[in-house]
N, C-alpha and C positions, 0 to 999 in steps of 0.2 A: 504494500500500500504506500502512496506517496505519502509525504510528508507534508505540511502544511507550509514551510518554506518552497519544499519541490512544487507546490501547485500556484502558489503565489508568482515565482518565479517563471513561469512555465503560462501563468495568465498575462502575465507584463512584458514579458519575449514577446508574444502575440500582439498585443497592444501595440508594442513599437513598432515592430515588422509592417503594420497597417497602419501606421501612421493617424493612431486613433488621436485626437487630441486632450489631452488629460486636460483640466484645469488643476484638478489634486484631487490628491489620497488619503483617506482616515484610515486609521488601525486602530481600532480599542481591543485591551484586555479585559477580559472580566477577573478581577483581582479575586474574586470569593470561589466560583468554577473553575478558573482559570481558561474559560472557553475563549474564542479569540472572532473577529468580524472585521470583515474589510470592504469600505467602499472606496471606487474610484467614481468622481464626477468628469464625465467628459461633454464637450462641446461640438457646437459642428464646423467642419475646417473652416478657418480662417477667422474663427470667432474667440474673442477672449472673455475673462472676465472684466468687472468694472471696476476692481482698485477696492473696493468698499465691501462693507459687512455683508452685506447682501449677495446672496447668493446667484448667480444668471441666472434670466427671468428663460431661459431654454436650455436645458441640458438634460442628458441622460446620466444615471446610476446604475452603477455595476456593483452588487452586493452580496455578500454570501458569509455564511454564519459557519466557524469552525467549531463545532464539538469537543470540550475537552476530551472525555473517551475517544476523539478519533486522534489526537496525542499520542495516545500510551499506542493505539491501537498500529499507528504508524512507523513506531519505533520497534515494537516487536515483530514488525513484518506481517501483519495479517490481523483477520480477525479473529477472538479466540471462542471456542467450544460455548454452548450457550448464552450467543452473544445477544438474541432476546430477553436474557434473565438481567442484564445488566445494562441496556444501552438505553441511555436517554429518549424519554417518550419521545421527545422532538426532536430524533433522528427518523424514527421510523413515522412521521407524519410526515417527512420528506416525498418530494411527488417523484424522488430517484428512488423511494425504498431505503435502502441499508445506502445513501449516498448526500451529497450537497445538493441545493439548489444556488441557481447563481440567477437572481433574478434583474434583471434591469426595471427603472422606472424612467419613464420620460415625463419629465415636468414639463407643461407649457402655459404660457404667457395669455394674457387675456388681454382684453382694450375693459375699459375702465365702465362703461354700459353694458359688457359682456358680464362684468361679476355680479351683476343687477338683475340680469334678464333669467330667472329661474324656467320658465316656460319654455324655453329653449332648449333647455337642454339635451332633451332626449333628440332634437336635430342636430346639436352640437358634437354628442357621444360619437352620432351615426356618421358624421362626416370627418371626424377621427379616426373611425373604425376604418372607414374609406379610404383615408390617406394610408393607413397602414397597409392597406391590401394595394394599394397601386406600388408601395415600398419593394413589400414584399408580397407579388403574387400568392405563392402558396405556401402554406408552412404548417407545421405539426406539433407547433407551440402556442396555441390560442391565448389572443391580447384582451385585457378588460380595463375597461376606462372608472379609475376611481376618483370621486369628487368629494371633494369637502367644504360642508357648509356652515355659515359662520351664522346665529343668531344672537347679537347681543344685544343686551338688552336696550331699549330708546332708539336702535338703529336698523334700518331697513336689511333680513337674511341677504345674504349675499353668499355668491362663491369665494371660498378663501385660496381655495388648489385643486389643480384640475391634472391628473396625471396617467398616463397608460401606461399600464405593467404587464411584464410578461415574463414568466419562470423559465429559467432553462435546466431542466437536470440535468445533475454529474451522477452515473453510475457505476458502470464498469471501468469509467474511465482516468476513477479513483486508484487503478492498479497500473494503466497504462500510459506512459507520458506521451507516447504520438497521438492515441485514442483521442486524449484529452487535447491536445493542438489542435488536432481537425474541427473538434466543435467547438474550441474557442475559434479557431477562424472562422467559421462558418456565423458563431454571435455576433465577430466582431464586424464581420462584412455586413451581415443582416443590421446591426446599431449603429452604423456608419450612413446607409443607406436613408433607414428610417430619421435619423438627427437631422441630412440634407433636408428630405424632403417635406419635415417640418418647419424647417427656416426658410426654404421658400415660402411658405404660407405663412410664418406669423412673425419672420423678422426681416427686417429692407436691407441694409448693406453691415457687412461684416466692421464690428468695433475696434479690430486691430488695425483700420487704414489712419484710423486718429493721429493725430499729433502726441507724440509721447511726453509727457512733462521731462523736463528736466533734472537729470539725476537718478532715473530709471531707464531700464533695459529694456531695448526697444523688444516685441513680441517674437521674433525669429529666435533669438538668441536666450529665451526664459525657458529652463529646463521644470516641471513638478520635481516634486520629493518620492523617491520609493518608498516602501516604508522597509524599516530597519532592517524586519526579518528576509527582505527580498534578495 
């Protein structure tokens, strides 16, 4: 079984190979399980972030949650004898089975009468749905569009986040390091694809043509952070 470095390393090989664009990388540990999670946010080429807290009003996440049991399980080479007696419920509620999920979210951006119009929505969902299928003709990983609604109180519900996700399981491919390449490449082309063909639709010209302030690296030459264990 890989290791949790081998599979980190082995998702960011792919990433760069494809010239995905990171804006960056979270790694948390869980100090009390010691289980471990990694997102990358990426954007779509030629697109940066904006300097500020705020996170791009368009990018995808690449996320996936490491099992402490698949630690121990990776350094002894395999999985051991009665390994439904011991493995964390929320391994096997995995939609790989006994594996990871690596799921993506695509955030996107509204106009300002968009977070207002609730009635819409269900036109809204379906024309997301649309664009993904023009993305990606056909595919064997079905997209669901999730929304989040804000009612507070004195103030008219609105949309607070409107995002498409889609799971990709890791199965067998927890043992194979080419296995596992082929369908990171195949994510990464499929999230490459789909990032484009949302910034045609909801963003006008790429942020990195800006004038760079002074004293900052212009956007060709800014590298992300891997994380440590990579």
């Amino acid at each position: 079984m890989l290791t949790y470095e081998n599979f980190v390393a082995v998702l960011l090989g792919v990433i760069e190979r494809n010239d995905i664009n990171v804006a960056y990388t979270q790694e948390l540990l869980d100090t009390h399980a010691l289980g471990r999670s990694l997102s990358i946010t990426c954007l779509p080429d030629g697109f940066e972030d904006d300097y500020s807290p705020e996170e791009p009003p368009l990018r995808a996440v690449l996320s996936f949650r490491w099992p402490p049991e698949f630690t121990v399980f990776s350094l002894r080479s395999g999985l051991p004898e009665g390994f439904d007696n011991v493995v964390d419920e929320r391994i096997l509620a995995s939609r790989a089975g006994v594996g990871v999920d690596i799921e993506v979210t695509y955030t996107l951006p509204l106009a300002n009468e968009q977070t207002y119009d609730l009635a819409s929505l269900p036109k809204l969902t379906r024309a997301i749905y649309d664009l993904h299928a023009s993305a990606v003709p056909s595919t064997d990983k079905p997209v669901r569009v999730e929304v989040l609604l804000n009612f507070s109180e004195g103030r008219q519900p609105h949309i607070q986040a409107l995002n498409l996700c889609q799971v990709w399981p890791i199965g067998d491919a927890l043992f194979d390091a080419e296995l596992l390449t082929e369908i990171f490449n195949e994510l990464c082309a499929e999230t490459s694809d789909v990032l484009e063909m949302l910034a045609e639709v909801y963003l006008v010209e790429p942020r990195a043509q800006r004038s760079v302030p002074e004293g900052e690296e212009p956007f060709e030459n800014r590298r992300y952070l891997k994380p440590p264990t990579a």
